[in-house]
TINUNU-320712 format. One record per residue (C-alpha): x, y, z; residue number from 1. Coordinates in nm, 4 decimals. Layout:
N
xx:X, yy:Y, zz:Z, resi:NUM
...
This chain:
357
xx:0.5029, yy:-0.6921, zz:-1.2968, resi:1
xx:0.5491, yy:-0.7259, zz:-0.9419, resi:2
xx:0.2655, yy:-0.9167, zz:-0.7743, resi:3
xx:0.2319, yy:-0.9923, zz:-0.4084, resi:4
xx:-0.0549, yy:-1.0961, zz:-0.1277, resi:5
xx:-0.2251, yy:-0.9788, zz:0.1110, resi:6
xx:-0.3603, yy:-1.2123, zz:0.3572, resi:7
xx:-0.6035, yy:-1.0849, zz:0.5944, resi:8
xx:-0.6360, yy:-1.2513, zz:0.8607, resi:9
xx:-0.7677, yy:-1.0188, zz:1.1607, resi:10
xx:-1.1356, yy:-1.1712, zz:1.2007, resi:11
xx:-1.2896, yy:-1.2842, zz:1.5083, resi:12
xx:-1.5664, yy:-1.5487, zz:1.3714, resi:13
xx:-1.8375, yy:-1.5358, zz:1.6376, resi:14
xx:-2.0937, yy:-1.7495, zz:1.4591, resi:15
xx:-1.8773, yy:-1.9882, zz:1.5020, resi:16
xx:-1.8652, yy:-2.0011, zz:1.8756, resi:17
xx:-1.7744, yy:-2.2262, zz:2.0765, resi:18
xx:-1.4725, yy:-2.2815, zz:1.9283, resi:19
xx:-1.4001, yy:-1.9427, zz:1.7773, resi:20
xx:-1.2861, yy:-1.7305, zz:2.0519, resi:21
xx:-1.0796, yy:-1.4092, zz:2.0775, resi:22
xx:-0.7784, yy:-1.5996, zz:2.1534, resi:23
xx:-0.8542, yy:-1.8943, zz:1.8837, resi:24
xx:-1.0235, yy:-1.7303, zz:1.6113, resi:25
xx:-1.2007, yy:-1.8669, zz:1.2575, resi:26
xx:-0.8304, yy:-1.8413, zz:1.1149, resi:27
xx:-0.6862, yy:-2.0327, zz:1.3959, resi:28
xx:-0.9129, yy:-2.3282, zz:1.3729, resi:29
xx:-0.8383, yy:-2.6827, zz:1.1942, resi:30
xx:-1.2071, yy:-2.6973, zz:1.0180, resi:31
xx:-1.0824, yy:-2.9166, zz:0.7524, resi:32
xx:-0.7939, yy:-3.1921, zz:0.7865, resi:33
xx:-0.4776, yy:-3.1399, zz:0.9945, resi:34
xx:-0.4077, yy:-2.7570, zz:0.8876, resi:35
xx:-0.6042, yy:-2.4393, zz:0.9884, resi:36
xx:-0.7696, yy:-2.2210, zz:0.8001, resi:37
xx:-0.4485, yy:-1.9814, zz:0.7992, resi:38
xx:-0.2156, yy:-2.2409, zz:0.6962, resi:39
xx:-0.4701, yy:-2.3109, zz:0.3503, resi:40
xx:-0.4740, yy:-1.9664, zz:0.2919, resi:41
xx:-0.1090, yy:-2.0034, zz:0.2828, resi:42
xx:-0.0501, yy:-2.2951, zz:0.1498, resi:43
xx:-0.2875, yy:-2.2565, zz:-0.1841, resi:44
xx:-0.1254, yy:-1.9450, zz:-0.2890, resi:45
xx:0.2189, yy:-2.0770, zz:-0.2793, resi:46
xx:0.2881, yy:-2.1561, zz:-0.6184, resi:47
xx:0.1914, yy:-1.8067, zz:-0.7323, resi:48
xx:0.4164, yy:-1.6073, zz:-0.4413, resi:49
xx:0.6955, yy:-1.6403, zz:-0.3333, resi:50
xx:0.7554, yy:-1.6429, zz:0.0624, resi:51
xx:0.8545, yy:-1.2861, zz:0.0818, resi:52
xx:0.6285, yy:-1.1345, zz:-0.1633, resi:53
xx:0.2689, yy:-1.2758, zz:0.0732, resi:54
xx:0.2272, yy:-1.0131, zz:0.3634, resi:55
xx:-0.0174, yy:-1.0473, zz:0.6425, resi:56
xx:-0.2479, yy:-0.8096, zz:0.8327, resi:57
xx:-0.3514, yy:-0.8912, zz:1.1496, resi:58
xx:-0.3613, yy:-0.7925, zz:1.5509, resi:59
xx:-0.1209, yy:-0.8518, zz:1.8174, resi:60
xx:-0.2826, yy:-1.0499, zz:1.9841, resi:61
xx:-0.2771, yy:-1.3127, zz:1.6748, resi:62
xx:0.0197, yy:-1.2445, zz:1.5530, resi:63
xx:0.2367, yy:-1.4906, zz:1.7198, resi:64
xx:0.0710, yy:-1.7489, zz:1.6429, resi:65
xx:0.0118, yy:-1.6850, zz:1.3069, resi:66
xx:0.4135, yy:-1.6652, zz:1.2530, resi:67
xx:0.4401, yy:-2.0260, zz:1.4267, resi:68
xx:0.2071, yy:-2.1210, zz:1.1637, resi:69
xx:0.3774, yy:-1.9810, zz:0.8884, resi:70
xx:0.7229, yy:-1.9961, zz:0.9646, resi:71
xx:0.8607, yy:-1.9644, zz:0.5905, resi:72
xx:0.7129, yy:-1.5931, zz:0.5845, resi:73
xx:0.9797, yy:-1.3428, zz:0.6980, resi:74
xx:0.8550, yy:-1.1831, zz:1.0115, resi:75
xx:0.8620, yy:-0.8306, zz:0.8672, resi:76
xx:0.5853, yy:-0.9639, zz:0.6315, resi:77
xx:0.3711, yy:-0.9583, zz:0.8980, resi:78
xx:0.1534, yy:-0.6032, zz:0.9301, resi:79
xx:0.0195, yy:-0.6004, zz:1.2409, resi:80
xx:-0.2889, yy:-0.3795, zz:1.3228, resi:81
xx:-0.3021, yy:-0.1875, zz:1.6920, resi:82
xx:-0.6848, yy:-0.2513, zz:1.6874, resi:83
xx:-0.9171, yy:-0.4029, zz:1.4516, resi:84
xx:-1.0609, yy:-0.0530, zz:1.2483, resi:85
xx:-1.2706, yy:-0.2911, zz:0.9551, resi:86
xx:-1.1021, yy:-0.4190, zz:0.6138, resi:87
xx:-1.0544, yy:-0.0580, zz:0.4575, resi:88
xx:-0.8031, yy:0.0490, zz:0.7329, resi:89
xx:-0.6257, yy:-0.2876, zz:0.7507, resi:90
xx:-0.6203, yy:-0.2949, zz:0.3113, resi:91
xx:-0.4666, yy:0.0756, zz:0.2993, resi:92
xx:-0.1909, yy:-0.0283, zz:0.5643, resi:93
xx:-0.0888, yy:-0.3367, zz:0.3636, resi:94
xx:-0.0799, yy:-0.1090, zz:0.0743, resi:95
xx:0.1607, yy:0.1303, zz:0.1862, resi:96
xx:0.4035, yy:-0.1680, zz:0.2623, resi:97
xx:0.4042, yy:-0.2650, zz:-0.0245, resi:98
xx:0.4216, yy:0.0531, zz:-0.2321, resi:99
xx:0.7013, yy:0.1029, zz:-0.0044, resi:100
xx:0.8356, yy:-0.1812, zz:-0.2069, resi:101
xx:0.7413, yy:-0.1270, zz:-0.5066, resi:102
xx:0.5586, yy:0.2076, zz:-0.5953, resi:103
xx:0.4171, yy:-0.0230, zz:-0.9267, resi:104
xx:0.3245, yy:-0.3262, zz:-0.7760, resi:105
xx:0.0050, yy:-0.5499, zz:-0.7828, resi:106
xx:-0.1931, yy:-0.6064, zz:-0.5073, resi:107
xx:-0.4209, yy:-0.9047, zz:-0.4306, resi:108
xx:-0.6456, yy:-0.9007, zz:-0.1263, resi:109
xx:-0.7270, yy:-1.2461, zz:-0.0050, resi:110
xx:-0.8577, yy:-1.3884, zz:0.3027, resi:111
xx:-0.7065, yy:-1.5915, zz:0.5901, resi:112
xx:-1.0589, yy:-1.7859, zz:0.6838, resi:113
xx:-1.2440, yy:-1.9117, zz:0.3514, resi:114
xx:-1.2366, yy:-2.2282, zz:0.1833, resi:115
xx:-1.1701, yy:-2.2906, zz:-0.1470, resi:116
xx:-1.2309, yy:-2.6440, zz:-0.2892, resi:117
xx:-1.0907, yy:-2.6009, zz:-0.6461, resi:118
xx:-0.7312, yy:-2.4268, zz:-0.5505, resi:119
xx:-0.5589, yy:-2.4773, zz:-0.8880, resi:120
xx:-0.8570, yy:-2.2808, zz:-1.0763, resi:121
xx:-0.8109, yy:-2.0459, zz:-0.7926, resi:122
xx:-0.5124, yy:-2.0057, zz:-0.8805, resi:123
xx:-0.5464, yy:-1.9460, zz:-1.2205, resi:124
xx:-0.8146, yy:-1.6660, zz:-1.1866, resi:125
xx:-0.5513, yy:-1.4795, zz:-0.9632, resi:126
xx:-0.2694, yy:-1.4910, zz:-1.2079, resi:127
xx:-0.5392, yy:-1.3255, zz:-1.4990, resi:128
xx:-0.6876, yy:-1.0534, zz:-1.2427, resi:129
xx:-0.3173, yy:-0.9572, zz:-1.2212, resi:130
xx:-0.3146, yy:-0.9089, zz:-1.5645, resi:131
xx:-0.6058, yy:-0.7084, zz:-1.5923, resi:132
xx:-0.5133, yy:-0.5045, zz:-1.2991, resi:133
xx:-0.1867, yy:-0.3699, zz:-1.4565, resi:134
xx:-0.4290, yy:-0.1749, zz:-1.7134, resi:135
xx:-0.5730, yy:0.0010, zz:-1.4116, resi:136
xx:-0.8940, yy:-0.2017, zz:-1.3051, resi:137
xx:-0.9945, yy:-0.2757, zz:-0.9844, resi:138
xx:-1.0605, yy:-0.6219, zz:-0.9864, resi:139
xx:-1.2906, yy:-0.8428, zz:-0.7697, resi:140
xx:-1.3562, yy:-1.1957, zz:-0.7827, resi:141
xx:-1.7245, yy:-1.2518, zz:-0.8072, resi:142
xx:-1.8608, yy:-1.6063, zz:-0.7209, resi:143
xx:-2.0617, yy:-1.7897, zz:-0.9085, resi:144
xx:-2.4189, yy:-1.8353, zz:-0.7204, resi:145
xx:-2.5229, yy:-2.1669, zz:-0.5771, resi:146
xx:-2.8163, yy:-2.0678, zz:-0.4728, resi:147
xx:-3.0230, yy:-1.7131, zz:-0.3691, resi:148
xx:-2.8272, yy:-1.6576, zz:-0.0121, resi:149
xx:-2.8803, yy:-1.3584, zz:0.1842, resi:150
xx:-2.5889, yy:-1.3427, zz:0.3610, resi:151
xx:-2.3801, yy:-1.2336, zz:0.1194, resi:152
xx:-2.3449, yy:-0.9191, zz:-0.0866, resi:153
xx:-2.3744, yy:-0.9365, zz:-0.4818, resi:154
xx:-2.2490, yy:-0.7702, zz:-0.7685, resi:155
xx:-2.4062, yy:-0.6628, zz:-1.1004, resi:156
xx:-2.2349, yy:-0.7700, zz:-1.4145, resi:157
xx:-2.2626, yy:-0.5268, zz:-1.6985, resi:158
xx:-2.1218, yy:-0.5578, zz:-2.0776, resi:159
xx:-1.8389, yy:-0.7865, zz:-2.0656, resi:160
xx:-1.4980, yy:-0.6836, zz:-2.1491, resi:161
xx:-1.2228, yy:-0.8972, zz:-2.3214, resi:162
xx:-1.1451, yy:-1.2181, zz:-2.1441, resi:163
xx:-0.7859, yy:-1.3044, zz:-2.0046, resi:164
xx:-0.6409, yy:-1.6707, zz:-1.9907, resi:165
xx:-1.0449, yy:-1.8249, zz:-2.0265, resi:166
xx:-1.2116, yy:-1.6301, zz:-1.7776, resi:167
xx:-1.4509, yy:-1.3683, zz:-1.8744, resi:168
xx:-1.4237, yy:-1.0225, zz:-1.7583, resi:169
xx:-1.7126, yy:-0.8154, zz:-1.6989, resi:170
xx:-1.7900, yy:-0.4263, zz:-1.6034, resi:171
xx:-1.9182, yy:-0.4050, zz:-1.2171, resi:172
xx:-2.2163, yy:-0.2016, zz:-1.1864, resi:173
xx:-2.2729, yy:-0.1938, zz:-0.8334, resi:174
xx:-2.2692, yy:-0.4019, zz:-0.5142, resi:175
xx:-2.5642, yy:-0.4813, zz:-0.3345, resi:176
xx:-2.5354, yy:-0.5843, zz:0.0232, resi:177
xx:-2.7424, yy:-0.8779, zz:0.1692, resi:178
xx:-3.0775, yy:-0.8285, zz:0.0013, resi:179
xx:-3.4306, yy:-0.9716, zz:0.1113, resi:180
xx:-3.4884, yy:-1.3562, zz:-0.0103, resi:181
xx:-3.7475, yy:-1.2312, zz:-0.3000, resi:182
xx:-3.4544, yy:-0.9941, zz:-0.4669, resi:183
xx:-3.1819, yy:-1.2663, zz:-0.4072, resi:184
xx:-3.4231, yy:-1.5159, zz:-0.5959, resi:185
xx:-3.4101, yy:-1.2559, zz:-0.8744, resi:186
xx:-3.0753, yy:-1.2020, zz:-0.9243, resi:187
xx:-2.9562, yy:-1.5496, zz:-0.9406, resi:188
xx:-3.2708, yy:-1.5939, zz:-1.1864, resi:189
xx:-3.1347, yy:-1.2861, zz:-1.3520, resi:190
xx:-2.7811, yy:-1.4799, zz:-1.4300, resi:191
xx:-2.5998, yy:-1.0833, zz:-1.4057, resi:192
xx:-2.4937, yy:-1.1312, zz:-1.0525, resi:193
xx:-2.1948, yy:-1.2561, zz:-0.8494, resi:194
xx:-2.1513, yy:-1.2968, zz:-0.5073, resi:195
xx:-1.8978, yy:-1.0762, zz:-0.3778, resi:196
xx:-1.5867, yy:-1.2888, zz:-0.2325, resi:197
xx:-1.4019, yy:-1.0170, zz:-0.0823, resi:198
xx:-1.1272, yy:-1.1042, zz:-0.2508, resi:199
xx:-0.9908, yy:-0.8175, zz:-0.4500, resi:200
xx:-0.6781, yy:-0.7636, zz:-0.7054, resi:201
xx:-0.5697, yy:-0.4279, zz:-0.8165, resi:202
xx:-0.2570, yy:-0.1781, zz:-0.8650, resi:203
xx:-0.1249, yy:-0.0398, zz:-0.5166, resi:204
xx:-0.1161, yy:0.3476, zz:-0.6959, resi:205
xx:-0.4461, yy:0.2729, zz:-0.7722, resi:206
xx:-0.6462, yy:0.1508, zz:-0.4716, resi:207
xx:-0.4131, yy:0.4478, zz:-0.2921, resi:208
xx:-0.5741, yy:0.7156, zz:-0.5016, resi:209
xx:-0.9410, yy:0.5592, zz:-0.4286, resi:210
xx:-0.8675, yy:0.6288, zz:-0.0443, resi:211
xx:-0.7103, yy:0.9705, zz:-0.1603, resi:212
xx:-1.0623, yy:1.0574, zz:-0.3063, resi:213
xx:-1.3128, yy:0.8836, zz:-0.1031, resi:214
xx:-1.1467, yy:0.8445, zz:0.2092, resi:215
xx:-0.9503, yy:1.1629, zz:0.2125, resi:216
xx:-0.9609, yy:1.1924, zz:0.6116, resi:217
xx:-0.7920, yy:0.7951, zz:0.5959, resi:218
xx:-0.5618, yy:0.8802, zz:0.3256, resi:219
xx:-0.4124, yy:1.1736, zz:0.4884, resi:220
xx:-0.4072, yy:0.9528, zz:0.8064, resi:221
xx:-0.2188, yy:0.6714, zz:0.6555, resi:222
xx:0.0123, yy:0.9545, zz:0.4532, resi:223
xx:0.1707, yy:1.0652, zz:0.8080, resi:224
xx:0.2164, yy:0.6533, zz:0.8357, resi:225
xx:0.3652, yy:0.5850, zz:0.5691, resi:226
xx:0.6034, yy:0.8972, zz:0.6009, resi:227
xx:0.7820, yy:0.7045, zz:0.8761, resi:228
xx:0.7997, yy:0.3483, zz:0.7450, resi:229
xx:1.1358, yy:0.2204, zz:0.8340, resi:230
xx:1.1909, yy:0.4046, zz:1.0661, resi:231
xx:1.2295, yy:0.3766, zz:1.4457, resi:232
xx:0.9014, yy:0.6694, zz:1.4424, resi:233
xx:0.6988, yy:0.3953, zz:1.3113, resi:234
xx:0.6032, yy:0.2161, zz:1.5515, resi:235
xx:0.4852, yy:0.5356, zz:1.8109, resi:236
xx:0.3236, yy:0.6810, zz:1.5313, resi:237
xx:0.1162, yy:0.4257, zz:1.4019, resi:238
xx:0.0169, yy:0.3416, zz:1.7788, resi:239
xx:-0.0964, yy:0.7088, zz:1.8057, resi:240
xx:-0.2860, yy:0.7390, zz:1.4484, resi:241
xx:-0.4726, yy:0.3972, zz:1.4619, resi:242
xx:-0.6746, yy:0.4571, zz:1.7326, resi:243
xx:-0.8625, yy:0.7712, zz:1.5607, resi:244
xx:-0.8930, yy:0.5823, zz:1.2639, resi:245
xx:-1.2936, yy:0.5621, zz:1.1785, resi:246
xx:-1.3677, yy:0.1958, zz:1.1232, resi:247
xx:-1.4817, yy:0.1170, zz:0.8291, resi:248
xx:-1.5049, yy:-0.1754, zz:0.5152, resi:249
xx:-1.3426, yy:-0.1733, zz:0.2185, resi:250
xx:-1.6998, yy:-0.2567, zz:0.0163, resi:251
xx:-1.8383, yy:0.0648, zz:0.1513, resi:252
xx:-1.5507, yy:0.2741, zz:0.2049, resi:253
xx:-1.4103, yy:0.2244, zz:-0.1533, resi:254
xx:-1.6310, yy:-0.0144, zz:-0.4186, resi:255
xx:-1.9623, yy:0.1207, zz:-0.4091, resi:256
xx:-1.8106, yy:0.4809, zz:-0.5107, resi:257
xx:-1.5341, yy:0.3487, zz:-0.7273, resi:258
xx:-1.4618, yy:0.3710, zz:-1.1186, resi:259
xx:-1.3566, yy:0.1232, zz:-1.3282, resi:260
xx:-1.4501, yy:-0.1991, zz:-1.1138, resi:261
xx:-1.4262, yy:-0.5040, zz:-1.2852, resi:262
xx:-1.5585, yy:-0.8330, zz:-1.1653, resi:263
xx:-1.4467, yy:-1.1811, zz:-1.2737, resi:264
xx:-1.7061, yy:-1.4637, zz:-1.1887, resi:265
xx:-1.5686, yy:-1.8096, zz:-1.1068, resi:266
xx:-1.6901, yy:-2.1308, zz:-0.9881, resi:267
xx:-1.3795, yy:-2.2604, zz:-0.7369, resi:268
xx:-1.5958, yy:-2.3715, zz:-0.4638, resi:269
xx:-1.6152, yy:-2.1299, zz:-0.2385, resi:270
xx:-1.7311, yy:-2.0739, zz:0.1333, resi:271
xx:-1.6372, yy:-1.7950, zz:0.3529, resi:272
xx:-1.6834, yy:-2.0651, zz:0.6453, resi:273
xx:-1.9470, yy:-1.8078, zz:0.7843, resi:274
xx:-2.1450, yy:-2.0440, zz:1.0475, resi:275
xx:-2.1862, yy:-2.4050, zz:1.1362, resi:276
xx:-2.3741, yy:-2.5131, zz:0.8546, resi:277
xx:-2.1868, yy:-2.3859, zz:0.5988, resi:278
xx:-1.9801, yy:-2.6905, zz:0.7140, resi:279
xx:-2.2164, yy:-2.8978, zz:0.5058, resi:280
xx:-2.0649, yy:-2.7265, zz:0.2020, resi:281
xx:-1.6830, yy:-2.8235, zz:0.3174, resi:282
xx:-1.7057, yy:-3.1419, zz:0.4511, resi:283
xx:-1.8779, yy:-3.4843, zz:0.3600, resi:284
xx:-2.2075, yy:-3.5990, zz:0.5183, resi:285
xx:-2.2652, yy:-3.9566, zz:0.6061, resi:286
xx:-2.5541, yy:-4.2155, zz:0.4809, resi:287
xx:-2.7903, yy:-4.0554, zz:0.7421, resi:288
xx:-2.6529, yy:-3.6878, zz:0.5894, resi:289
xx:-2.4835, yy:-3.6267, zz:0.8803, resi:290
xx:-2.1491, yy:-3.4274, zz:0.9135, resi:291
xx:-1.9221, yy:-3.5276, zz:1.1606, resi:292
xx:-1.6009, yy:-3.4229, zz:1.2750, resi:293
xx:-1.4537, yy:-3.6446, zz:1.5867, resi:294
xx:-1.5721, yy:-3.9436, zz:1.7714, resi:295
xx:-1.9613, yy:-3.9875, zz:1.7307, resi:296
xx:-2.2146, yy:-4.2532, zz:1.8069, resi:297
xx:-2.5616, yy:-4.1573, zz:1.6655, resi:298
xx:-2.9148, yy:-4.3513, zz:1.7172, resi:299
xx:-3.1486, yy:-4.2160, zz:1.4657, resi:300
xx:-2.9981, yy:-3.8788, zz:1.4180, resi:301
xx:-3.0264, yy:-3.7234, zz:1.0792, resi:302
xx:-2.9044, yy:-3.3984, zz:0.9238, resi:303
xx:-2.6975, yy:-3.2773, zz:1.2163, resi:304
xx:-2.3675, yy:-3.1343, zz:1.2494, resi:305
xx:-2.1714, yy:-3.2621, zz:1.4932, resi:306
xx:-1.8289, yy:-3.1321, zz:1.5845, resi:307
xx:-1.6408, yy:-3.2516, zz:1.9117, resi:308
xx:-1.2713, yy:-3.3446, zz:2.0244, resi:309
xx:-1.1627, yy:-3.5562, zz:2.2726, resi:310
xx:-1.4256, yy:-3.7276, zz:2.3679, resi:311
xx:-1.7341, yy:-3.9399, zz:2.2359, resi:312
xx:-2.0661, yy:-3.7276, zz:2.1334, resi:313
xx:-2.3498, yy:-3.9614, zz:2.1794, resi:314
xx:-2.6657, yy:-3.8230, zz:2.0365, resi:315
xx:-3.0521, yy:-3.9731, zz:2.0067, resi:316
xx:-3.3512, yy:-3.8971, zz:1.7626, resi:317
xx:-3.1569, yy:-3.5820, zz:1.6533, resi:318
xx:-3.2529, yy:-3.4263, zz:1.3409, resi:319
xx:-3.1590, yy:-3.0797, zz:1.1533, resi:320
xx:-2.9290, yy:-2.9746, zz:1.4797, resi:321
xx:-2.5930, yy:-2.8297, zz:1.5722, resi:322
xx:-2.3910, yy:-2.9587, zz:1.8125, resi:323
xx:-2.0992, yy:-2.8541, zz:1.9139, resi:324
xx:-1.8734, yy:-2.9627, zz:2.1992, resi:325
xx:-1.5752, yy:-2.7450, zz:2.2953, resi:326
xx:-1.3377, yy:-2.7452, zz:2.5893, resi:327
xx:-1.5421, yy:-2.5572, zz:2.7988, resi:328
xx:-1.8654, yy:-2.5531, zz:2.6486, resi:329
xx:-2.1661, yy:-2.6986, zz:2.4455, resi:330
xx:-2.3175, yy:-2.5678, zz:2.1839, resi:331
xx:-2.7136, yy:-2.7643, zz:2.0813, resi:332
xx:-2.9519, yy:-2.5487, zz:1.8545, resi:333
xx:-3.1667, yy:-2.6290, zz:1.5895, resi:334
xx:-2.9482, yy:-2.5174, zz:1.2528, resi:335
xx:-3.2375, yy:-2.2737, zz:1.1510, resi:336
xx:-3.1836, yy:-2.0635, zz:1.4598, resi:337
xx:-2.7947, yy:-2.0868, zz:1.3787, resi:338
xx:-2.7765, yy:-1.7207, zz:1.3255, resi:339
xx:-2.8816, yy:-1.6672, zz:1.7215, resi:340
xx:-2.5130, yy:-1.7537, zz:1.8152, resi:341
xx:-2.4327, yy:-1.4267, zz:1.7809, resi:342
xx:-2.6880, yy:-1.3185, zz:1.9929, resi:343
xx:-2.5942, yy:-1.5997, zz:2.2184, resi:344
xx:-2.1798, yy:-1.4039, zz:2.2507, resi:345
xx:-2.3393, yy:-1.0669, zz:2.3086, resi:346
xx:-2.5171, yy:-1.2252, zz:2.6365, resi:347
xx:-2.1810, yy:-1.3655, zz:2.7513, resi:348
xx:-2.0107, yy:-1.0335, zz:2.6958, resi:349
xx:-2.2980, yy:-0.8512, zz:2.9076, resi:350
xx:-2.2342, yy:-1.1068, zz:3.1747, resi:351
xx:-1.8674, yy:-1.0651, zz:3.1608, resi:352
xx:-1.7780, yy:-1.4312, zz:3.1167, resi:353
xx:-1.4045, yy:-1.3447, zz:2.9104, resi:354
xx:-1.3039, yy:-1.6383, zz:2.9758, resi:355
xx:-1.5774, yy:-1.7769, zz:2.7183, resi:356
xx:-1.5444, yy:-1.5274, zz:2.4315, resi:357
């Protein structure tokens, strides 16, 4: 069986703004010890790939730096995306690289800008999805709930099939995006639900024929594509087609209408990094539950995540905050309004203040 990655690693990461910018996104950023996000992602697969068998998708405007970052990945590895058109577009054109390759070859989807606390059971799980992708599943790694969230999608776990190295495999039922705090509280009760990682594993003939049959206008799209792979008409053409490519995800696009999804819950300690206080679930807090990263000197501040860089943040009577000090701007909100940071980019974009975003 011949098994490679692909690393995706074309996200922008607004909630995390300030430091997440167009030019420095999530990937980009060194959240936890000396490496980036990009470089884990690399790093914690490497005993399962080799160097040339871990591709990654991503834009040109990243893609430069993501090769300084990973130099021991041959350049050609590197897929890189005219525009951002969502994860289904950016999946498909990995896939055609690598059925290129190998018409027989196993997939796995991963991610350039999670975290993932237990790697070596992470690595484990990926090794047995590859095993039950080669009988023709489509294979996604469910996580096992911490606690009801609503910012994450779920998946239903039906009859379970047979196991492979220890983990349990289970029939997906369907996916349920983001649902209300009353039906998340539910579902976790309800012990039949995963959250859905976005990490996926599954045969490259396999997830082709899903975009043949759901995404038929894609598939004949990225059929004229892959007609020219290798050749000098590559490049022109793919600069041409990507542009009229309709964006879309690979949840909607593909998984809700699929057949034979399988999901495999795990428990490897898992954040997709998706705002500033999912830091707390990352990174140690202090005796006054603080998290801190860089130089801070705190007089009854509590509960607050703190993240600065070269210079001192000095905070008083704090408590349940965010605060964030970048080059060229400060972020301070309470962390329940965390999710207005967003809201807080689309203002800067109306004003037209690039050089922030």
């Amino acid at each position: 069986m011949a098994f490679y990655a692909l690393i995706m690693a074309g996200g922008g990461g607004t909630r995390l703004w300030p430091l997440s910018r167009r030019s420095r996104p999530k990937q980009a950023l060194t959240l936890v010890g000396e490496r980036t996000m990009f470089e884990h992602a690399v790093d914690r697969i490497a005993p399962v790939f080799q160097p040339d068998e871990v591709y990654v998708v991503t834009g040109a405007d990243q893609v430069e730096r993501l090769m300084l970052q990973a130099p021991e990945l041959p350049r050609e590895n590197f897929i890189v995306e005219p525009m951002g058109r969502g994860t289904a577009p950016a999946i498909g054109l990995g896939a055609i690289h690598m059925k290129r390759r190998d018409p027989e070859a196993v997939m796995a989807v991963l991610t350039a800008d999670h975290f993932i606390r237990d790697v070596e059971q992470f690595r484990r799980v990926l090794v047995a999805a590859a095993r039950v992708a080669e009988r023709g599943h489509l294979v996604t790694l469910g996580i096992t709930p911490a606690f009801p969230s609503t910012g994450f999608g779920y998946i239903r776990q039906e009859e379970q099939l047979d196991g492979v190295d220890g983990f349990p495999v289970f029939r997906a039922q369907r996916f349920t995006e983001k649902p209300s705090p009353e039906t998340a509280f539910h579902m976790v009760e309800s012990g039949r639900y995963s959250w859905n990682s976005g990490m996926f594993i599954w045969r490259v003939d396999r997830i082709m024929g899903e975009f043949a049959g759901q995404m038929p206008d894609f598939y004949a799209q990225l059929a004229q594509i892959e007609s020219v792979l290798g050749t000098p008409a590559y490049e022109p053409t793919l600069q041409r087609i990507w542009p009229e490519v309709t964006p879309q995800t690979i949840d909607y696009g593909v998984m809700e209408g699929a057949e034979d999804v399988v999901v495999i819950p795990v428990d490897i300690g898992w954040s997709d990094v998706g705002n500033w206080s999912s830091m707390r679930e990352i990174l140690p807090a202090d005796e006054e539950g603080n998290v801190v990263v860089g130089e801070h000197l705190g007089l009854d501040t509590h509960n607050t995540i703190l993240f600065g860089r070269d210079r001192l943040v000095a905070t008083i009577g704090l408590e349940n905050m965010i605060v964030v000090d970048a080059e060229d701007a400060l972020l301070v909100c309470p962390i329940e309004r965390e999710q207005e940071v967003r809201e807080l980019v689309r203002r800067l974009r109306e004003m037209g203040r690039k050089d922030l975003l």
